[in-house]
C-alpha positions as CSV (number, residue, x, y, z in Angstrom):
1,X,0.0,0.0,0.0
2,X,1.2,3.2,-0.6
3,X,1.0,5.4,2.6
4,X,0.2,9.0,2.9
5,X,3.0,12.1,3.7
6,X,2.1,15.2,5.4
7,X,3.8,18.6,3.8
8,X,2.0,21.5,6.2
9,X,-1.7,20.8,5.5
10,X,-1.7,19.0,2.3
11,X,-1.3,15.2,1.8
12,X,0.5,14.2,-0.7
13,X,1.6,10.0,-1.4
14,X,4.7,8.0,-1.7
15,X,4.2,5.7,-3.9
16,X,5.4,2.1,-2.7
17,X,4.0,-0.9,-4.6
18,X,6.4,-3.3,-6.3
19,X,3.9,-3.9,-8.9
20,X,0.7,-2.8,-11.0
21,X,-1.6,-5.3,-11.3
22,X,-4.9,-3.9,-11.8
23,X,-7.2,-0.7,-10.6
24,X,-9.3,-2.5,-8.6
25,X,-6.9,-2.9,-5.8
26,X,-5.6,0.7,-6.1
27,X,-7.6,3.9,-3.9
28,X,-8.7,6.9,-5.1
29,X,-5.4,8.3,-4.2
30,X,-3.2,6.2,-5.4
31,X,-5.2,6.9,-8.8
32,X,-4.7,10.3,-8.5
33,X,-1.5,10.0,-8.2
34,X,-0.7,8.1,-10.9
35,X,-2.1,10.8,-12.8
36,X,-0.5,13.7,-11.2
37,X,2.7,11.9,-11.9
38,X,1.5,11.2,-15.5
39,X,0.9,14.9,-16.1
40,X,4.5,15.8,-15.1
41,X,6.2,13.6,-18.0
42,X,3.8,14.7,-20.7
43,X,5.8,17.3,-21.3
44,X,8.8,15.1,-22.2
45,X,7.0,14.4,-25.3
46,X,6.7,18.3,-26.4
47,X,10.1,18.6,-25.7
48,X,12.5,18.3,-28.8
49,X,15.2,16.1,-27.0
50,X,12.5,13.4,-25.9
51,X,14.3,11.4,-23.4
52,X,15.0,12.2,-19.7
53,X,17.5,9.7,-17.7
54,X,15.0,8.8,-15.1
55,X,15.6,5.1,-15.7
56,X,18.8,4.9,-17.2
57,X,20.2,1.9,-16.1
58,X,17.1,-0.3,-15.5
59,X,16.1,-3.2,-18.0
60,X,12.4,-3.3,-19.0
61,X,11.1,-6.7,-20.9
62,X,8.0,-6.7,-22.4
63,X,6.4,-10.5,-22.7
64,X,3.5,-10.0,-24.6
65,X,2.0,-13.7,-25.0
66,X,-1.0,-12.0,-27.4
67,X,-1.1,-10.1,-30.3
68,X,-0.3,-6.0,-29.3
69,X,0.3,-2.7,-31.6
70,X,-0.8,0.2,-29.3
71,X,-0.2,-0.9,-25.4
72,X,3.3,-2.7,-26.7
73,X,4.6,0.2,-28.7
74,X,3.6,2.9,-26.5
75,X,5.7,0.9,-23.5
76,X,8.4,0.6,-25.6
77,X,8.6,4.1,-26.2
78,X,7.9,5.1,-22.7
79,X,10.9,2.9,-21.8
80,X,13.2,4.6,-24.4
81,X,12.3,7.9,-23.1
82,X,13.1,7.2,-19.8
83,X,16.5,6.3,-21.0
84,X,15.6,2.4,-20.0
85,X,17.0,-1.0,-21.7
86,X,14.4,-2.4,-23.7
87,X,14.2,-5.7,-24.4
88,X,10.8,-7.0,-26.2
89,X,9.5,-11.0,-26.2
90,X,6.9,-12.6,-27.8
91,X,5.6,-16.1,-27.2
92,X,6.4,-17.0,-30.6
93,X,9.7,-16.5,-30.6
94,X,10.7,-17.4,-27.4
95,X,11.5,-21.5,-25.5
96,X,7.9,-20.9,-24.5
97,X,7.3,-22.3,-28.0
98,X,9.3,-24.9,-27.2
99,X,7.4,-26.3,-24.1
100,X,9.2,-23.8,-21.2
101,X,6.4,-23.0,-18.8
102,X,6.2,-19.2,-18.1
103,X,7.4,-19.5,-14.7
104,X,10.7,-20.6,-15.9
105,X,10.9,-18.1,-18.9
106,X,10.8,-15.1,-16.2
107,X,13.7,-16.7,-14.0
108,X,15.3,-17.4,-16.8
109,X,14.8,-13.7,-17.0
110,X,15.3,-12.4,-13.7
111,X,18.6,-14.3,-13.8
112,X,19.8,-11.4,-16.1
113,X,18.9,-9.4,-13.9
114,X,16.2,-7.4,-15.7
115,X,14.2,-4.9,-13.4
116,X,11.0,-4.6,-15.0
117,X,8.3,-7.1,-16.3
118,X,5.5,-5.5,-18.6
119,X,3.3,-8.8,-18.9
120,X,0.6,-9.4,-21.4
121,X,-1.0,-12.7,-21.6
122,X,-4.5,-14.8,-22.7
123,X,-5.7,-15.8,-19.5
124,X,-6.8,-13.9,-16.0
125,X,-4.8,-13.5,-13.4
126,X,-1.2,-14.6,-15.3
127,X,0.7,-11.5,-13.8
128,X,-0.6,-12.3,-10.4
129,X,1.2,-15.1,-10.4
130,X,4.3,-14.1,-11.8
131,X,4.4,-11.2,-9.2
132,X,4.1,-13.5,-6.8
133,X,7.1,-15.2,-7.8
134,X,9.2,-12.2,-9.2
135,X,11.6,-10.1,-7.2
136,X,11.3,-7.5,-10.4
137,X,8.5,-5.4,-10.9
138,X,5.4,-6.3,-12.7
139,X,2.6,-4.4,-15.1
140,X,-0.1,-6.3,-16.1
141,X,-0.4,-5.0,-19.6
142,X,-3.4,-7.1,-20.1
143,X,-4.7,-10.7,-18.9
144,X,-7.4,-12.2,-20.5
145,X,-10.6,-10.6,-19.7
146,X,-9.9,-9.2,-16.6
147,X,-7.6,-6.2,-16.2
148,X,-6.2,-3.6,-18.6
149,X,-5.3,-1.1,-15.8
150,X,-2.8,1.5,-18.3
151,X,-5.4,1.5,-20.4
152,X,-8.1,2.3,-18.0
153,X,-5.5,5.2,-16.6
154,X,-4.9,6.6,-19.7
155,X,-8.5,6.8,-20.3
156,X,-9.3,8.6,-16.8
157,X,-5.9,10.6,-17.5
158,X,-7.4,12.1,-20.7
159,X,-11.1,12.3,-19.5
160,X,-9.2,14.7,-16.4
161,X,-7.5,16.4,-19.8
162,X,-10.3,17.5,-21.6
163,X,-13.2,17.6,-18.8
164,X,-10.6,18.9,-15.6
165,X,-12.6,16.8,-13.7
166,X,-14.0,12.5,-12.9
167,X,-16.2,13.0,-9.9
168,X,-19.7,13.8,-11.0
169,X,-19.4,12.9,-14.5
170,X,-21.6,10.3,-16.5
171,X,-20.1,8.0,-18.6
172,X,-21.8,5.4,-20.6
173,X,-19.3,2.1,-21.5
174,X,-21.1,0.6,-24.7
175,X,-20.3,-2.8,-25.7
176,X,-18.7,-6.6,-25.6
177,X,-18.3,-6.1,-21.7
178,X,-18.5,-9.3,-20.9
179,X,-15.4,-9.7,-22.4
180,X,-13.5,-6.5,-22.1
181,X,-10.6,-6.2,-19.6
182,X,-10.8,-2.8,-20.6
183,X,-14.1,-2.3,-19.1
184,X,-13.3,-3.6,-15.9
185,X,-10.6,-1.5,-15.3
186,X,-12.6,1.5,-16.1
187,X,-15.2,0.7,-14.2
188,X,-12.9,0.4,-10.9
189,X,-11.1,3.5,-11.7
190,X,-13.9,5.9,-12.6
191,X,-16.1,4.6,-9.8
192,X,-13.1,5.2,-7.2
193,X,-13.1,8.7,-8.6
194,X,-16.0,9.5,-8.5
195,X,-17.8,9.4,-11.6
196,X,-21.1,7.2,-12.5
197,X,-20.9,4.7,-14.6
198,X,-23.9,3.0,-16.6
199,X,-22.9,-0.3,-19.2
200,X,-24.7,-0.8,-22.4
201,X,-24.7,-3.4,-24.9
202,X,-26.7,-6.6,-25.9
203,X,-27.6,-8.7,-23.0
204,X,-25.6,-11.7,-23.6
205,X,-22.6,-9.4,-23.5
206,X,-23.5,-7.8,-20.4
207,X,-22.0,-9.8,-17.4
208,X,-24.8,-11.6,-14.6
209,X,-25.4,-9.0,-11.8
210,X,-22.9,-6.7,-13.1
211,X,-24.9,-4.2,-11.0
212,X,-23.7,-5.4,-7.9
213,X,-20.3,-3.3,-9.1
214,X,-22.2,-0.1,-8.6
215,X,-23.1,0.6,-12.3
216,X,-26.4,1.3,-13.6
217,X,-27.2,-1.4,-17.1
218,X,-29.3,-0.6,-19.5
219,X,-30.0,-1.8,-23.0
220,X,-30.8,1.0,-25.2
221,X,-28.5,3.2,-26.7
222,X,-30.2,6.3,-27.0
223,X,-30.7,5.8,-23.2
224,X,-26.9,5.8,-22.8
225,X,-26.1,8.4,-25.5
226,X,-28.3,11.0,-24.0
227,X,-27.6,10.7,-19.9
228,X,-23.7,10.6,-21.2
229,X,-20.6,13.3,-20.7
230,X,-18.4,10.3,-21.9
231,X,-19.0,7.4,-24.3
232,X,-16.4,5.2,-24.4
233,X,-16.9,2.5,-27.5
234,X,-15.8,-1.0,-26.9
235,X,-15.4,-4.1,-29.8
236,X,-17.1,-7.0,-30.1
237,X,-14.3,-9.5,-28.1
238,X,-14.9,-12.4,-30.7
239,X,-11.6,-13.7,-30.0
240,X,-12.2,-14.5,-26.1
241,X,-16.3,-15.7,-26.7
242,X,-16.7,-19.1,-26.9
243,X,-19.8,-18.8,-28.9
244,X,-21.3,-16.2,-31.6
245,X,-23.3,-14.0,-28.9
246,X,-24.8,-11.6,-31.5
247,X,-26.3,-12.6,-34.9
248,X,-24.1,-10.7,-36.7
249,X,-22.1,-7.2,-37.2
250,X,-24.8,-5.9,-39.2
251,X,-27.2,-6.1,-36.8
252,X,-25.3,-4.6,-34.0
253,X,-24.3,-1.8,-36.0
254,X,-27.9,-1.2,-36.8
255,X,-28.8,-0.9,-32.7
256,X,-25.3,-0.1,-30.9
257,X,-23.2,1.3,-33.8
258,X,-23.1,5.3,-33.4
259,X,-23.0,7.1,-36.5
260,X,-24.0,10.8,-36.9
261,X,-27.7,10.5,-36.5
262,X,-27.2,9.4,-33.5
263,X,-24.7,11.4,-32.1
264,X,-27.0,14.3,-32.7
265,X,-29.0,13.2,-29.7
266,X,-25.7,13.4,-27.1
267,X,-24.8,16.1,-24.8
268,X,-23.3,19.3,-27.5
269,X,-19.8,18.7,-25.5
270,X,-19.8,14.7,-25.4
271,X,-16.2,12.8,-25.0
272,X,-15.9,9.7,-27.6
273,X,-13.2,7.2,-26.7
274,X,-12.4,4.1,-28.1
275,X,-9.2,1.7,-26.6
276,X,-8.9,0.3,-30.1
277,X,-8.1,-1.3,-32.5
278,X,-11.8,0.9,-34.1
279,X,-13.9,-1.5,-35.9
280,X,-14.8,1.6,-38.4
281,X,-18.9,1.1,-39.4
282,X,-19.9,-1.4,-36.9
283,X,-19.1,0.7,-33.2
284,X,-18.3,3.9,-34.8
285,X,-18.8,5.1,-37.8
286,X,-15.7,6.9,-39.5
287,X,-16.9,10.3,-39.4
288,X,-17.5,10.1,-35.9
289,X,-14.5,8.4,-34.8
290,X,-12.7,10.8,-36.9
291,X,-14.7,14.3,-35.1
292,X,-14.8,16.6,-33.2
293,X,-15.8,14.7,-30.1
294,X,-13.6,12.6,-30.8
295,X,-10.2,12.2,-28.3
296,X,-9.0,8.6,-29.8
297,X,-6.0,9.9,-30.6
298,X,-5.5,12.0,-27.6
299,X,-5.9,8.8,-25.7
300,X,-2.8,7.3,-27.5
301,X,-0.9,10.2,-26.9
302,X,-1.8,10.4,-22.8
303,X,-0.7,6.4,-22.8
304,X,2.9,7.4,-23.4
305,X,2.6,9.8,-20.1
306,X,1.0,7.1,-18.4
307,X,2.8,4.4,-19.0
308,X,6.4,6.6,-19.0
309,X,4.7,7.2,-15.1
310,X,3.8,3.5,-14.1
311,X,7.5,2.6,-14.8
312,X,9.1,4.9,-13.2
313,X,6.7,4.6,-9.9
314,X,7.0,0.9,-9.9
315,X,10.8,1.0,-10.0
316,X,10.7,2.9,-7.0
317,X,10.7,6.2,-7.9
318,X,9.3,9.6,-6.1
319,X,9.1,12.3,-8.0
320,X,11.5,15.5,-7.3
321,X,8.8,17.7,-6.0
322,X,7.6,14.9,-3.5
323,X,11.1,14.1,-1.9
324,X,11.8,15.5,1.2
325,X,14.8,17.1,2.4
């Protein structure tokens, strides 16, 4: 846990987790400050040197046991810039092809002495265990359908962005999440912070008793468009359902797709986010996922601050204005 310091009458955190697993196991503060700590390396990015020595001298591996173009890149990246080794591992090209269990592939690794573990893998709870059995740091870049918790920070980082604020917003979460990791995570986050949060989507891809989270279902879209400050897109997960859940694409286009028309009935200063990859003309149609409400790309951006800020908390850092002395 990370525990609270006193500087006159304002509390500020130390931050002193080995890993990041997921949001649900994270407070409201601990949140924030992710976030505040996010919004002081944005800047490296504007800067036109983009690299800072935070990490120089630290190792970062990225095992990413499914297919990544966004969350890999952008923590390879963030690595670079804080001057970090990168090394980067797929399943494919690794012994775990040849029968090595994943247990062994990361001491294998830790035996080089590597510092950092970004872990991405098929089923739940996979980084759990390997932070259980891993002296170096772990980020849960993904498992399965549970947890996407950069993703989700990113997301709350650039809502912060563009709205300055979480608590009292409404945002509507539209599609596969019975599947989505990224769901999840943004439901724990945004519900920690204060915001209310209300699911949409057909009902055999809205979880059993999914209200017992605190969110509010429904199963009409122009119900979640119009109570909505934020609506944030998700894909159908075909690759995690076991069976075909909706009839087709056309169809839910037809009743969850947004597309102009229907955009017309949101709030005149709406967010729409999307995690990606954008399944253009079945959740969003291209003219409004390329729009003006649209902060897609903004969210790709903020997950470079975000991500530059997990690493550098989970490898023990405190940031210059929080040290004392």
């Amino acid at each position: 846990m990370a525990m609270t310091v006193q500087t006159g009458t304002t509390p500020t955190l130390r931050w002193i987790k080995k890993d990041l697993l997921g949001l649900r196991e994270l407070s409201a503060d601990e949140i924030a400050f992710i976030l505040q700590t996010a919004e002081s390396f944005r800047e490296v990015s504007l800067r036109p040197i983009k690299k800072v020595p935070t990490l120089r001298g630290k190792t970062v591996v990225n095992l990413f046991f499914e297919p990544s173009t966004r969350t890999r890149t952008s923590f390879e990246l963030a690595a670079k810039r804080l001057s970090a080794d990168i090394v980067n591992l797929s399943a494919q090209g690794s012994s775990l092809s040849k029968g090595e269990t994943v247990l062994d592939t990361i001491r294998n690794l830790e035996a080089l002495k590597v510092d950092i573990l970004v872990i991405r893998h098929g089923s739940a709870g996979v980084p759990h265990l390997i932070a259980s059995q891993a002296s170096s740091s772990v980020i849960n870049a993904g498992d399965g359908s549970h947890e996407h918790p950069t993703q989700a920070l990113l997301d709350l980082f650039t809502i912060q962005q563009k709205k300055t604020r979480i608590a009292g917003l409404q945002v509507s979460i539209i599609g596969d999440i019975a599947h989505s990791r990224v769901a999840r995570s943004n439901i724990w986050g945004l519900m920690k912070m204060g915001a209310c949060v209300t699911v949409c989507g057909p009902p055999p891809l809205i979880p059993h008793r999914i209200e017992d989270l605190g969110v509010s279902v429904t199963y009409h879209l122009e119900e979640a468009i119009r109570q909505a400050d934020v609506l944030m897109l998700l894909r159908i997960q075909h690759e995690r359902q076991e069976a075909q859940l909706v009839p087709s694409l056309r169809e839910y286009r037809m009743r969850y797709g947004i597309d102009r028309e229907r955009l017309a009935k949101a709030k005149p200063d709406v967010l729409i986010m999307h995690p990606g990859p954008v399944n253009r003309g079945v959740e969003l149609d291209s003219d409004v996922a390329d729009g003006p409400y649209s902060v897609i790309l903004d969210q790709v951006t903020n997950g470079l601050a975000v991500r530059m800020a997990v690493l550098y908390l989970v490898s023990g850092g405190l940031r210059a204005d929080e040290q004392e002395g």
